[in-house]
Each structure stands twice: as structure tokens, then as C-alpha cells.
matplotlib code that plots the C-alpha trace (Angstrom):
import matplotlib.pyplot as plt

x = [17.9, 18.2, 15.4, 15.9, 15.8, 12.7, 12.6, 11.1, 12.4, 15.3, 13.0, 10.5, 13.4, 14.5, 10.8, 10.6, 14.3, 13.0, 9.4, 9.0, 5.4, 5.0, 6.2, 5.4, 5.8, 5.7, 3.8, 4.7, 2.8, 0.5, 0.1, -2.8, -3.1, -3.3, -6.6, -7.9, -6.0, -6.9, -5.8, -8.4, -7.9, -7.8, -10.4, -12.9, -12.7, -13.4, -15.9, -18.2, -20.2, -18.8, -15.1, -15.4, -18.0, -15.8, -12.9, -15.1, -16.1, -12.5, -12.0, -15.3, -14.6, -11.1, -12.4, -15.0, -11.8, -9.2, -11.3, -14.4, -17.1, -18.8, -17.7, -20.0, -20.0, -18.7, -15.6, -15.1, -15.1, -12.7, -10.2, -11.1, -9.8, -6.9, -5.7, -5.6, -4.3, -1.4, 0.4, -1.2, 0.8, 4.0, 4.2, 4.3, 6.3, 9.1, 10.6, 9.8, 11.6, 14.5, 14.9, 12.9, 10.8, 7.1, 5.0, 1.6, -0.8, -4.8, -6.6, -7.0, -3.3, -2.8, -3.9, -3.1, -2.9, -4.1, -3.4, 0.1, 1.2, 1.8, 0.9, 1.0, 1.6, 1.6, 3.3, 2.0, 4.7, 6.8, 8.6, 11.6, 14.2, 16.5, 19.7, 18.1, 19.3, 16.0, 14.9, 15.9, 13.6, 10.0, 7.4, 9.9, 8.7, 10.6, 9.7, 11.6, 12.4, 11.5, 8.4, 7.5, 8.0, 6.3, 3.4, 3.4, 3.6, 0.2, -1.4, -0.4, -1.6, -5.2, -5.6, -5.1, -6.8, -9.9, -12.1, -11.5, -12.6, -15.6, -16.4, -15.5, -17.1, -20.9, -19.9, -17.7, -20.5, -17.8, -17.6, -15.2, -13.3, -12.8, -11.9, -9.4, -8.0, -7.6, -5.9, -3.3, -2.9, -2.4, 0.7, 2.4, 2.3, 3.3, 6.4, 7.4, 6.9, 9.4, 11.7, 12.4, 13.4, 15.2, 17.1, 16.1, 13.1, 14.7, 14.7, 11.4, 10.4, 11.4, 10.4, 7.0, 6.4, 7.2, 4.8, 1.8, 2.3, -1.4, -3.6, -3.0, -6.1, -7.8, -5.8, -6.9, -4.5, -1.0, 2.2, 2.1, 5.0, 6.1, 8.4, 7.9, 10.5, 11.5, 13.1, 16.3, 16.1, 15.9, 13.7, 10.5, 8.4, 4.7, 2.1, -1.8, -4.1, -6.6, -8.6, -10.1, -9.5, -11.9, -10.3, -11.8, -15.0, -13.7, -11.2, -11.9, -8.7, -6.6, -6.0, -3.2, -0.1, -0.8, -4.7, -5.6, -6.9, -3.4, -2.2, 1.7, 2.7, 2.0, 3.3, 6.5, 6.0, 5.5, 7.8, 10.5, 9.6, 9.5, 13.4, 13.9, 12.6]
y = [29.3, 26.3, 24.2, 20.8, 17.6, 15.7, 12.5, 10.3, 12.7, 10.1, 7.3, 9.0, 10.4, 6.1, 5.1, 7.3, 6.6, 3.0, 3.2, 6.2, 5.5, 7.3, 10.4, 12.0, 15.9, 16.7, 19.7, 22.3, 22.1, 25.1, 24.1, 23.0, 20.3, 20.5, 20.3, 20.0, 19.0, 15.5, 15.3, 14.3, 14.2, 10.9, 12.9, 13.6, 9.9, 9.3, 11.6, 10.2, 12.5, 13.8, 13.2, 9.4, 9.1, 11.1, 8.4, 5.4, 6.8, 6.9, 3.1, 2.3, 4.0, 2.7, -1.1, -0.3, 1.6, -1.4, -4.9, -3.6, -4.3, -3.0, -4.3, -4.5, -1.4, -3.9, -4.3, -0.9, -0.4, -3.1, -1.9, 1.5, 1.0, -1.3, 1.6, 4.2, 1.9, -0.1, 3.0, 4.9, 1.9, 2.7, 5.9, 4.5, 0.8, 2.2, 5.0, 1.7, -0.5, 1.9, 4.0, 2.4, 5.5, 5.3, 8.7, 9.1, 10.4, 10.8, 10.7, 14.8, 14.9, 13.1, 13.8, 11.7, 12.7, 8.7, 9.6, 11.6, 8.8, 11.4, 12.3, 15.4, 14.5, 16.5, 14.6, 15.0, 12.6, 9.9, 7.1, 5.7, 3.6, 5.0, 6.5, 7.5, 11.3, 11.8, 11.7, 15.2, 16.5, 18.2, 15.7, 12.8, 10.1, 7.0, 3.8, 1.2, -1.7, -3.3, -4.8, -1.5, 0.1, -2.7, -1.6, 1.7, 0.6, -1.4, 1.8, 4.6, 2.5, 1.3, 5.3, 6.6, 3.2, 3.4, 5.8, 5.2, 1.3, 2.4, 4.5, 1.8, -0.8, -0.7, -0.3, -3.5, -4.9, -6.0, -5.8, -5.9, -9.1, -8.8, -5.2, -5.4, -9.0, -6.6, -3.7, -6.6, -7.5, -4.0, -3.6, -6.8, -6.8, -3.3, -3.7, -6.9, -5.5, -2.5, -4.3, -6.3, -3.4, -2.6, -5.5, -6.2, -9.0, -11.2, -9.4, -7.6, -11.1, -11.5, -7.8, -8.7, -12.1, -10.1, -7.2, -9.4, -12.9, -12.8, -12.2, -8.3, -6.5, -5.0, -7.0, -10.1, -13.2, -13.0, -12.2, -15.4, -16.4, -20.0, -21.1, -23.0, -24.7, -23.4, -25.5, -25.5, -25.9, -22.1, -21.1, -18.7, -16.6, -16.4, -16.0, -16.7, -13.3, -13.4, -10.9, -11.3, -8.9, -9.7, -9.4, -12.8, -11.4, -9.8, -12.1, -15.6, -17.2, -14.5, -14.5, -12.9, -14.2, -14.7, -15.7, -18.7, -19.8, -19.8, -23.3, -23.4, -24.4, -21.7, -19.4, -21.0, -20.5, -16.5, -16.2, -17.8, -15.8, -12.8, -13.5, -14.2, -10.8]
z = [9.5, 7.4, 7.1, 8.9, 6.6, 7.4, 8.8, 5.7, 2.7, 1.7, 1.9, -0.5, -2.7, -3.0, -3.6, -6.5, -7.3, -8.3, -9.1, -10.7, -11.3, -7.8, -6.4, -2.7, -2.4, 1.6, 2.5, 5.4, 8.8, 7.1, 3.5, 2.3, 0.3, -3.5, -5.6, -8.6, -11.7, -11.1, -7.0, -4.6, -1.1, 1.0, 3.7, 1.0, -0.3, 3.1, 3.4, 0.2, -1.9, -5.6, -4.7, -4.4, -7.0, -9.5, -8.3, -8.7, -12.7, -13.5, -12.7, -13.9, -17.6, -17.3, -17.5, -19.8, -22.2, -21.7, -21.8, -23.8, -21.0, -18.3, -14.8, -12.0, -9.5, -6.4, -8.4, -10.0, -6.1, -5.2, -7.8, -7.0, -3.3, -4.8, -6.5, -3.6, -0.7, -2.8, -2.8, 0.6, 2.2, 0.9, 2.9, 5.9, 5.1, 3.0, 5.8, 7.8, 5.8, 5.3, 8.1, 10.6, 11.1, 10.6, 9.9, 10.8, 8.0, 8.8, 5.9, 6.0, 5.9, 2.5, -1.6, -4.5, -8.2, -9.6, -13.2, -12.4, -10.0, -7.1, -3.3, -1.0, 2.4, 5.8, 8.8, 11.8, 13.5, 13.3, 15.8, 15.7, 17.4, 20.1, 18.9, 15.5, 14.7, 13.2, 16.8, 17.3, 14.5, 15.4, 16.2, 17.0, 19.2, 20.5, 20.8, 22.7, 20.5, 16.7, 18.0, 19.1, 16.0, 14.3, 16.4, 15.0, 11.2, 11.9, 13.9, 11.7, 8.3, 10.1, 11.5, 7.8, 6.1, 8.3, 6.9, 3.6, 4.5, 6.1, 3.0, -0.2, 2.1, 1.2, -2.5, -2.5, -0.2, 2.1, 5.7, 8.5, 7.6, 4.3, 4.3, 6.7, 5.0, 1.5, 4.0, 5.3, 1.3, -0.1, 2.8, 1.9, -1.7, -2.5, 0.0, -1.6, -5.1, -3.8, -2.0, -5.0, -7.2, -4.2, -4.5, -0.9, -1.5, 1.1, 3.9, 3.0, 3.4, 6.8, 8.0, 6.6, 8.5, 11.6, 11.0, 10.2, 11.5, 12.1, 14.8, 15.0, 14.7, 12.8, 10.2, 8.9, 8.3, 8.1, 5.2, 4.9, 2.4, 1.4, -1.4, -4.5, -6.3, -9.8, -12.7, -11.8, -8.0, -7.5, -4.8, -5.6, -3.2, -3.2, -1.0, -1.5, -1.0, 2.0, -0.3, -3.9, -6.3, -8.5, -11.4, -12.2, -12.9, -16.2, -17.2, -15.4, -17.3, -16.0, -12.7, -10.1, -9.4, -5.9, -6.4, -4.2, -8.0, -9.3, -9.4, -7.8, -11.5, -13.2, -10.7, -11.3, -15.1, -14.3, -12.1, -13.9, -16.9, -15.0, -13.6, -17.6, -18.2]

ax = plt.figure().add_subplot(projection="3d")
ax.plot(x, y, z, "-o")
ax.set_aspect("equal")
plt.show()
């Protein structure tokens, strides 16, 4: 019998399609996940122990190799977590964002490979919308209406982001608040980055405002978009962070495009270099 396609394959197929930097391999109900050769699993990260101090030393060598000095270990932490959940996120928003089908994916049911730019994954579900094909597949579940689905997005990213918050937290010596303020940052700004090589930034705009208008715990704040003006009338996105990434802390001068720090100016300079570009 043929294998059936899986709800989220095409999705992941058009993520890598136009960002190669990341792939997603789906495993089988019984596979295990991959290790070694530079995967670690999201559970052991979780968990604490060698696996998440091995993942901390790579970011803390990795400043020390690219700006020459030694950050401090909140922020090796901070960019640490950065790293992980910027992509984690995707795997749930993107079949959201394309197929309005959201997976879920504990923690123990996901690996990445950092330095390879890949994941494993092992659905254990997914929801959709009624009247979706992909509702005849193996571990379907409907759910009545957007909102609904929306729902989902923010329940299946808090299950899998969770325990990996809990574990970074005491090392970026942040608590509840501010963890779940970076966890609302990390799905906003890798969809938007995505959409736009998409060619879909405008409606990921929209989609976005709906998912997080604020006030949906455990998230913190809100999408949160507003528009500057660029030089020749044109209309440019941004959005201020509700999180710090403390990048500041190594380079003060250089801040992030979306940094509460970053005058509305300059982001018009970037981003009308970056349209340029």
C-alpha cells in the first residue's frame, strides 16, 4: 500500500524551497530520532545536563570566534534559545500559514542539527479546518473555524516551547514575563522573515495580528506591527520587540532592526537599503 502524503510535507518542502538554511526530515510513528553528528534533541535541551551545556559552548565559542570577546553566560543563553526557537516556530506557523494545518511537536518528538541547519520531527497530530482533505489522514483533528485554529497555533508552539523555557530561564536569569515576551518574538519574526521570501509579507502581516493581538497567555504582548514612511512615500513594516536580545551587550552601536533602541529613521535607511538589495 502506498504510503499516504503527510499533512505538513509540502509546507516543509516550500520552507526549504525558499530558505534553504533549514530543512525538516519527518520521521515515522517508530523512528527514533537521530543523534550525534551534531543533532541534539529538543527533550534533552529540555532536560539540562551535558546536552544543553554542549549547546550553550557552541554559542559561547561562536561569539568569542566572530567579535573577538567573551560574552556574558546570560546572553550566550539568550542567543542560545534565539537560535533554537526562531526556527522550532516555523514548524508549526508555516503548515499554518500555508495549509492551515497546525502539528503538534513535544519537545521529545523533535532534534535539530544547528550547524547543518536541519530538524527531525515526529507528528503526533495535527488540526485543521473542515473540508481540508488532509482531514482524512491518521491523527487528523478538526477544528471549527480560523479562530479555532489560531488557538491551536498558540497551544501546540507553548506545549513544545515550554520546557525548553523553563530550562534556558535560570541561565538568561529571566522569568515568566520575559520568556514568554521572547517566545511571542521568535513566532512573529521568523514568519514575517518567511513570508517575505514568500512573497506573502502582507498577509503574514495580517495572519499575525490575528494570532497574537495580545492578551493570550502564556504569551506576552502582541505582533504588533505599524508602518513607517519610506523616502518616496512607500510604506515599511516594522514592529518594536517586547524582548531584548542582547546583542547590545557586544556591540552597543549595533542594534536590531526591530530594537525599541532603533530610532524609526534608521529603520527606514535599512529597510530601504534592504528593498535596494
Amino acid at each position: 500500500m502506498p504510503v499516504p502524503p503527510s499533512a505538513v510535507a509540502a509546507a516543509y518542502a516550500r520552507l526549504t524551497e525558499v530558505f534553504p538554511g533549514l530543512t525538516v526530515a519527518e520521521l515515522g510513528p517508530g523512528d527514533p530520532l537521530p543523534q550525534g553528528g551534531g543533532w541534539t534533541g529538543a527533550a534533552a535541551l529540555a532536560a539540562g545536563g551535558p546536552a544543553l551545556e554542549a549547546f550553550l559552548a557552541w554559542d559561547d565559542a561562536q561569539v568569542l570566534r566572530d567579535y573577538g570577546t567573551r560574552a556574558r553566560p546570560d546572553v550566550v543563553a539568550s542567543f542560545a534559545l534565539h537560535r533554537y526557537a526562531w526556527p522550532a516556530c516555523l514548524l508549526f506557523t508555516v503548515p499554518w500559514f500555508l495549509h492551515r494545518r497546525v502539528p503538534r511537536l513535544p519537545a521529545a518528538h523533535v532534534a535539530y542539527d544547528r550547524e547543518a541547519g536541519r530538524m527531525a520531527v515526529r507528528p503526533v497530530s495535527f488540526a485543521c479546518l473542515p473540508g481540508d482533505p488532509a482531514a482524512a489522514l491518521p491523527g487528523a483533528r478538526t477544528v471549527p473555524d480560523e479562530e479555532a485554529l489560531r488557538a491551536e497555533v498558540r497551544a501546540a508552539v507553548a506545549e513544545h516551547l515550554e520546557p525548553l523555557l523553563a530550562a534556558f530561564g535560570p541561565r538568561m536569569r529571566r522569568r515568566g514575563r520575559a520568556l514568554w515576551g521572547m517566545a511571542t518574538d521568535e513566532i512573529v519574526e521568523s514568519l514575517w522573515y518567511v513570508a517575505g521570501l514568500l512573497g506573502e509579507e502582507d498577509r503574514a502581516l495580517r495572519e499575525l495580528e490575528l494570532l497574537l493581538p495580545g492578551a493570550t497567555r502564556p504569551y506576552v504582548g502582541a505582533a504588533a506591527f505599524r508602518e513607517l514612511t519610506g523616502p518616496k512615500g512607500e510604506s515599511l513594516s516594522t514592529r518594536d520587540r517586547i524582548s531584548c536580545c542582547m546583542f547590545y551587550t557586544l556591540r552597543p552601536e549595533d542594534t536590531c532592526d526591530t530594537c525599541p533602541r532603533t530610532c524609526a529613521a534608521e529603520r527606514v535607511v535599512r529597510a530601504t537599503a534592504a528593498v535596494a538589495a
